[in-house]
C-alpha positions as CSV (number, residue, x, y, z in Angstrom):
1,X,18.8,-51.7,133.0
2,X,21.8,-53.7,133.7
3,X,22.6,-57.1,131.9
4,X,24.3,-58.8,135.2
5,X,21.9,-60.5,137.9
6,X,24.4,-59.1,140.9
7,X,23.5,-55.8,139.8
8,X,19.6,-55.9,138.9
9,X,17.1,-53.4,141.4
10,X,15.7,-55.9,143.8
11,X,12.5,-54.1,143.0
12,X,12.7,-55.8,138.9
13,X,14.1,-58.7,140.0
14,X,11.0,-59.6,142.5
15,X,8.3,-57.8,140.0
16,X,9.8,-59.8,137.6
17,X,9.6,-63.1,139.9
18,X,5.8,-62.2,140.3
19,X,5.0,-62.1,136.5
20,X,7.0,-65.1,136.0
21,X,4.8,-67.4,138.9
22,X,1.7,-65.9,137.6
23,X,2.9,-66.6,133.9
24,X,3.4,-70.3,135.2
25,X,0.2,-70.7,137.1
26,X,-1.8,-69.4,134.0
27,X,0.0,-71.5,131.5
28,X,2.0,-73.7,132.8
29,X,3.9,-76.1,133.6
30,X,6.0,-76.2,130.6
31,X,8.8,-78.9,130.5
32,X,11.8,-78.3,128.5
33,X,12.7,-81.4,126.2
34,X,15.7,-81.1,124.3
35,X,15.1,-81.8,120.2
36,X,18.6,-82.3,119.4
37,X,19.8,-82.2,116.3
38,X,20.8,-78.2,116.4
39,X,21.2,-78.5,112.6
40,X,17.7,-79.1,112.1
41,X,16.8,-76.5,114.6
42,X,18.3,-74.1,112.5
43,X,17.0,-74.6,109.7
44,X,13.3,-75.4,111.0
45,X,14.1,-71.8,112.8
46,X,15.2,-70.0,109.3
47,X,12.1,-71.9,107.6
48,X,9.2,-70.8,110.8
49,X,10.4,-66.7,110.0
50,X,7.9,-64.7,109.2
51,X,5.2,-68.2,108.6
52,X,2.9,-70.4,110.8
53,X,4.6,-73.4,112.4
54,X,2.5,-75.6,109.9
55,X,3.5,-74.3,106.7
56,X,7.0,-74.2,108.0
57,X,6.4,-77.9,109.5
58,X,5.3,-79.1,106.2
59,X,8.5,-77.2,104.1
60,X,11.2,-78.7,106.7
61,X,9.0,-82.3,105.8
62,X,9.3,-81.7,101.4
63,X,13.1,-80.0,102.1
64,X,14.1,-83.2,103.7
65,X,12.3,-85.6,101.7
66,X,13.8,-84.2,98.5
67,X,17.6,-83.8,100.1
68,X,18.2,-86.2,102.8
69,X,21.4,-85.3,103.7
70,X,22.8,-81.8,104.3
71,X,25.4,-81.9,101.9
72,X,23.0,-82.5,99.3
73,X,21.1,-78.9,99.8
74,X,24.5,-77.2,99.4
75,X,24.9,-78.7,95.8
76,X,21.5,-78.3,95.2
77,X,20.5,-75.6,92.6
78,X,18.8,-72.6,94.5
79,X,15.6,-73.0,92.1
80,X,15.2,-76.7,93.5
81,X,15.8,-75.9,97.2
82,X,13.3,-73.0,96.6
83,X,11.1,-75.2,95.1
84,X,11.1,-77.6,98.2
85,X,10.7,-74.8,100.8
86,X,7.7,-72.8,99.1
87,X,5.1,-73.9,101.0
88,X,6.8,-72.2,104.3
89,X,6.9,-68.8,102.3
90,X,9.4,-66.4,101.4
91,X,11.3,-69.2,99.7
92,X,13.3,-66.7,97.2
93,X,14.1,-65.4,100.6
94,X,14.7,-68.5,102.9
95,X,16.2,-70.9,100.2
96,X,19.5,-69.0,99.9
97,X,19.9,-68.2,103.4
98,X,20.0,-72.0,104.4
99,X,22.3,-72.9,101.7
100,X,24.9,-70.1,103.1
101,X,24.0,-71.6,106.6
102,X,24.8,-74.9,105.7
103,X,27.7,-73.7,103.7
104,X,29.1,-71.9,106.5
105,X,28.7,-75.0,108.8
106,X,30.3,-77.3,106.5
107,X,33.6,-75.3,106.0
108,X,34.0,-75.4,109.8
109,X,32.8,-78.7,110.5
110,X,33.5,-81.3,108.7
111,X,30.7,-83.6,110.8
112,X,27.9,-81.0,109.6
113,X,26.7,-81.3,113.1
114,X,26.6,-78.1,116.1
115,X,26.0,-80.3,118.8
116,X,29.8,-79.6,119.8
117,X,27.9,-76.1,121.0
118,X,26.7,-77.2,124.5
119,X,29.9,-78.0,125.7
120,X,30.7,-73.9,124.9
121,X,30.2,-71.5,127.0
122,X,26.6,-70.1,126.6
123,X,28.3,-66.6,125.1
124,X,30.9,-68.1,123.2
125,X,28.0,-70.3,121.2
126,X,25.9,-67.3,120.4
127,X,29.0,-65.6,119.2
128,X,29.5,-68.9,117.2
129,X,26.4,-69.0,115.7
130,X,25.4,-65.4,114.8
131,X,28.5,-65.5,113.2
132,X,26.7,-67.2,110.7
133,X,25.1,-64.8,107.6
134,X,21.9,-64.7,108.2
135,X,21.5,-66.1,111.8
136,X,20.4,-63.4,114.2
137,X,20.5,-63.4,118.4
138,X,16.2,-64.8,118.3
139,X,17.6,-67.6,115.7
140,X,20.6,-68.9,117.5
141,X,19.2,-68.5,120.5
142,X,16.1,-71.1,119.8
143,X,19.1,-73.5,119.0
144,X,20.4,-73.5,122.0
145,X,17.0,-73.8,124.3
146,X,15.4,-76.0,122.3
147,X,17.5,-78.0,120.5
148,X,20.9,-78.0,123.3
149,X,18.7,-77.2,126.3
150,X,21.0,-74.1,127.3
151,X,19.7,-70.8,129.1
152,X,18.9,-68.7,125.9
153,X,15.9,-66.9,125.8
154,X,14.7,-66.3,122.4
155,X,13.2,-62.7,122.3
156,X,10.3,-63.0,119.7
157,X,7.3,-60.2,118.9
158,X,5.5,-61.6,121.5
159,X,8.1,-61.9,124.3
160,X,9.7,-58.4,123.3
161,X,6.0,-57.3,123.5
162,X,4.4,-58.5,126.4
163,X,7.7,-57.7,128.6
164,X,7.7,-54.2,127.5
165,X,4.5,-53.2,127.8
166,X,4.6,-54.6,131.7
167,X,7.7,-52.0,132.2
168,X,10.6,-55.6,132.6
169,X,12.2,-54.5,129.2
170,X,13.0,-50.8,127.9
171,X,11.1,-50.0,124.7
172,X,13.9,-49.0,122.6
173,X,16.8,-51.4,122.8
174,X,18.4,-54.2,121.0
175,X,16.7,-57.8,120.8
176,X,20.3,-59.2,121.9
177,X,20.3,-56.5,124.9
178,X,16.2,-57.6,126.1
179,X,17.7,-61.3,125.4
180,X,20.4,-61.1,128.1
181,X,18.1,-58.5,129.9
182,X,16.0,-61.4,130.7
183,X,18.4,-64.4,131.2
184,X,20.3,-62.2,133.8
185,X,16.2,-62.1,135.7
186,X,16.0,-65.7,134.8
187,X,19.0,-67.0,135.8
188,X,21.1,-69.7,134.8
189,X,18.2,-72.8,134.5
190,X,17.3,-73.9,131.1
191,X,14.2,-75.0,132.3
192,X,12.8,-71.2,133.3
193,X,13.8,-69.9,130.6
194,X,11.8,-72.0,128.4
195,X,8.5,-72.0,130.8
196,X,9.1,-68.2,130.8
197,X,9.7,-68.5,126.8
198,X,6.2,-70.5,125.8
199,X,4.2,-68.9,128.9
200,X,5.3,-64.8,127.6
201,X,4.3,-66.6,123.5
202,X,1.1,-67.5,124.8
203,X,0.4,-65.0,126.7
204,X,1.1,-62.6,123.9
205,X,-1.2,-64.3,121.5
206,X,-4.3,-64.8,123.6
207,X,-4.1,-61.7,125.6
208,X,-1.4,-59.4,125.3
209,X,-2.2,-58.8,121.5
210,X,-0.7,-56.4,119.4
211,X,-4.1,-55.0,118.6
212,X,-6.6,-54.5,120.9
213,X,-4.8,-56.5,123.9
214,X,-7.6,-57.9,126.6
215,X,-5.9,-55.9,129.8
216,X,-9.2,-55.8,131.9
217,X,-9.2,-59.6,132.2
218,X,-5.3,-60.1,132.1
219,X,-3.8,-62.0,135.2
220,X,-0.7,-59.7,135.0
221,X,-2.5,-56.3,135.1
222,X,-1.6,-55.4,139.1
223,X,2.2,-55.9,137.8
224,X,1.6,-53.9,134.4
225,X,3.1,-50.8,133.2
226,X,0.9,-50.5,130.2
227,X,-2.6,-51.4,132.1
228,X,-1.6,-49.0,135.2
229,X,-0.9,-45.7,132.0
230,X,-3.9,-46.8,129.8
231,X,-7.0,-47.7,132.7
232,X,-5.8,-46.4,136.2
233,X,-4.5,-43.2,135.1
């Protein structure tokens, strides 16, 4: 599938427009607010990998509490950022991927702060920030939507999930490919691309499972690549 919106199939681009007003009636609306603070988005997104939202709530909360500033987690001994962070999981893990984060950010900026990002072009900050060790296309990406309020779309399980299996996204491809797959459907407006972001989450967790996914009673089914193989056929 092409990556530019001048060359999408009209046919994607209005099945697409479909499962996106039917994603918003079900679920929505859902209004972007931006967080700021990118810093702390990035490392609330390194600490939420692989975890629930409230152990890596409450690890962000202890890492914080025990190094106020920044700077302070770079000097910090690995053992005692660890220790902060273990209650989000995969601390040996997690622990010194921020410190390289923050270490990285601080060589280049002397402020310790990315909000300098949303004045970038939208490729230019990915580029930026997935230059980063450790900082993937799903991690910067949630930077920049939530945190900057720019047209990223995070591709997480559930998104990369729930759009394959309706036949938007190819099934073997890059995350960063099905990311700009779906900005170039999205267009340009921060706002869809966060309604489409939460809607396609929850949608993937209450019915477009990865187990046993509830298709007979799943408001996207007429539009659905997966439900038309597995019942119609």
């Amino acid at each position: 599938m092409p990556d530019s919106s001048s060359q999408l199939d009209p046919t994607l681009l209005d099945r697409f427009d479909d499962v996106e007003r039917i994603l918003d009636a079900t679920y929505g609306p859902r209004i972007l607010h931006e967080r700021g603070d990118p810093v702390s988005g990035l490392i609330g997104t390194i600490l939420s990998q692989s975890t629930s939202d409230i152990n890596s709530s409450r690890a962000m909360e202890t890492l914080r509490d025990r190094f106020p500033a920044w700077n302070d987690v770079t000097e910090a001994a690995v053992e005692d950022v660890r220790d902060a962070i273990r209650s989000g999981g995969l601390a040996n893990i997690k622990a010194p991927r921020i410190q390289a984060a923050l270490h990285t950010i601080g060589k280049r900026r002397s402020d310790m702060d990315l909000i300098f990002l949303k004045q970038m072009p939208v490729d230019d900050a990915m580029t930026w920030l997935t230059s980063i060790d450790g900082v993937g296309p799903k991690t910067a990406a949630c930077v920049l939507l939530f945190n900057l309020g720019m047209p990223v779309m995070p591709v997480d399980t559930h998104v990369g999930r729930v759009m394959t299996r309706i036949g938007i996204l190819p099934d073997r491809t890059s995350t960063l490919r099905k990311q700009r797959m779906l900005e170039a459907l999205i267009g340009p407006d921060p706002n869809r691309v966060y309604a489409v972001h939460v809607e396609t989450i929850e949608h993937g967790r209450l019915i477009c499972r990865s187990q046993r996914p509830q298709c007979p009673i799943c408001p996207l089914k007429d539009h659905c690549d997966y439900y038309t193989e597995h019942y119609l056929s």
